[in-house]
N, C-alpha and C positions, 0 to 999 in steps of 0.2 A: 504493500500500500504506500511505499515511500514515495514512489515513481507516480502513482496520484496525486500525490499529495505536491511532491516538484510541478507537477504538469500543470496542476491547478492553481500553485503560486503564481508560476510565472505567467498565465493564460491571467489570471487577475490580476497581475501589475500592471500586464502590455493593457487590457481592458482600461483599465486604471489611467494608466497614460494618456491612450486615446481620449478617451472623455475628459478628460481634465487640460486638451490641451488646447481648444478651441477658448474654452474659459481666458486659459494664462495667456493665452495670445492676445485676446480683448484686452485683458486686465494692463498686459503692456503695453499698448498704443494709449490707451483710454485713462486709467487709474495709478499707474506703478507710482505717479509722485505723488498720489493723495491719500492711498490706506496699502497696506500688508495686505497680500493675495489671501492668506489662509481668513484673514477678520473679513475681505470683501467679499466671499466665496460662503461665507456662515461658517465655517469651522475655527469656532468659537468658544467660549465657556458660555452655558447657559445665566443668562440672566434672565427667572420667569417671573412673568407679570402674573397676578392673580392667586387664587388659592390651587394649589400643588396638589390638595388631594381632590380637588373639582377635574383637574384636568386630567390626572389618572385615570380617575371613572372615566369620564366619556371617553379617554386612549382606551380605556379595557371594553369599553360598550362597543367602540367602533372595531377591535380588530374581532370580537365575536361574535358579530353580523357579519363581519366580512369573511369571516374563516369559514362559516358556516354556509352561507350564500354559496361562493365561490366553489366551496366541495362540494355544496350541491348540485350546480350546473358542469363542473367538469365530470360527477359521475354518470350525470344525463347525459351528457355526445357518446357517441359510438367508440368514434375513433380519433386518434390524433389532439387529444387536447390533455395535454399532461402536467402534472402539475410542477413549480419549480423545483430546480433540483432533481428532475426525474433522472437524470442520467445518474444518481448514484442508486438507483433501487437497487436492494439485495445485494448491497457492497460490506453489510453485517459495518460493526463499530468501528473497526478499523481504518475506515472512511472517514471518520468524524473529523479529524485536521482540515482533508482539504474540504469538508462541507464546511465549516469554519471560515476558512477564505473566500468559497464562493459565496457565504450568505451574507458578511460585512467587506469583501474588499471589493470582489468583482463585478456584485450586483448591487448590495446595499451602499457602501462608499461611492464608487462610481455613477451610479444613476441620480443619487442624491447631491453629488458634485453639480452637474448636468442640468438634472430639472429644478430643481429647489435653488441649490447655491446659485446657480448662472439662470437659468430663464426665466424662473419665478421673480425673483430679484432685479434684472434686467427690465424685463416689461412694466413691472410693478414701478419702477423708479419713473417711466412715462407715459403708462394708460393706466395707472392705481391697482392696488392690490386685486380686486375683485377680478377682473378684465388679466392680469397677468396669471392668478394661480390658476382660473380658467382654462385658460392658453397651456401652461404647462401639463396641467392635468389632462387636456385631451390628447398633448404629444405622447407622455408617459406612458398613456393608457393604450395609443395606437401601436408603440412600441411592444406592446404584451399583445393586442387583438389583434394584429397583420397576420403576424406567424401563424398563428392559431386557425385563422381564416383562408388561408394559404394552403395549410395544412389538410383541413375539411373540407376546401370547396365550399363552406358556408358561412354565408353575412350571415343569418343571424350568430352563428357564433364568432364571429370575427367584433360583432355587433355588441354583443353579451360583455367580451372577452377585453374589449376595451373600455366597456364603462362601469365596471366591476374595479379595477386596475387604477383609470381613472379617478373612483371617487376617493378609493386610497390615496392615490398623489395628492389629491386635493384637500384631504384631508390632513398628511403631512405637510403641504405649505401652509397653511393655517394655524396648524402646532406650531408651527415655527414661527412665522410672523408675528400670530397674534398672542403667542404665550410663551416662547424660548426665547424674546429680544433678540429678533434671526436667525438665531444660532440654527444649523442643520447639524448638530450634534447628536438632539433625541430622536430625531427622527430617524437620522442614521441606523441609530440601536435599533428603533423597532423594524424596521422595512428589513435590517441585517439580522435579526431576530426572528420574526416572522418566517425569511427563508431559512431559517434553520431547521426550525422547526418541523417546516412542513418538510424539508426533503429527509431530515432524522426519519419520519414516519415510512418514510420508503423503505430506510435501511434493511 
């Protein structure tokens, strides 16, 4: 499992890379003389506004509609519609390293860079928060519903499979904006959390 576990490093660093490089390239024509990439990008200490155990609850309300939703529509398609992480099914525990990396570096880290640090944040700074995390949120979620749809031959699951995904994203820029003073720190955790999870349950 070592060789998993390499192959998956380095598949989520190069990931990693990729997405975070469009960001720094902005960030250096646009921002380098006015803030630090990691504080302009949200990788930040959280400063939260409001009561802490208000926003747990609804974080635990929303990933458990969503868990449940979503396992219920992927058990409904026939075919092709898997869930994250499927590529480690029946890899037993030994796995667990590189499901570690895929669920906080190459999915959770990376996409959270991406849509929350850079587009949420970007749009939001000149069409307002509502109109940007919008915007992110349907990219995010196309990013998950294509393949899917691609995969089946079907809009509606293409359809499902994005706006499921979707209200996730959306939900994490709002954690973020309007209760981690931008930081995409918790959010990180949960989205790299979340895949953990669900592809553990494959093992």
């Amino acid at each position: 499992m070592l060789s998993m576990f390499i192959s998956e490093l380095m598949g989520g660093l190069f990931q990693l890379f990729l997405f975070t490089l469009i960001p720094f390239i902005w960030w250096i024509i646009t921002e380098r003389k006015k803030e630090d990439f990691f504080k302009w990008i949200g990788l930040k200490k959280i400063n939260h506004e409001g009561e802490i155990v208000n926003t747990l609850l609804i974080t635990l309300i929303a990933v458990v509609v969503y868990s449940i939703v979503t396992s219920f529509f992927i058990h409904s398609f026939e075919n092709g519609v898997t869930a994250a992480g499927s590529g480690f099914a029946g890899k037993g525990m030994d796995a667990f390293p590189a499901v570690l990396i895929y669920g906080f570096i190459r999915t959770g880290l990376a996409e959270e860079i991406v849509f929350r640090g850079f587009l949420l944040k970007r749009i939001s700074n000149k069409f307002g928060f509502m109109i940007g995390n919008t915007v992110q949120a349907i990219l995010f979620g196309a990013l998950h519903g294509i393949p899917f749809g691609i995969a089946t031959h079907s809009i509606p699951v293409m359809v499902l499979m994005t706006l499921l995904p979707g209200a996730f994203g959306w939900y994490n820029g709002w954690l973020n904006e309007k209760r981690c003073g931008e930081s995409i720190v918790l959010s990180w955790l949960l989205h790299g959390t979340m895949n953990v999870v669900v592809a553990c349950l494959s093992l």
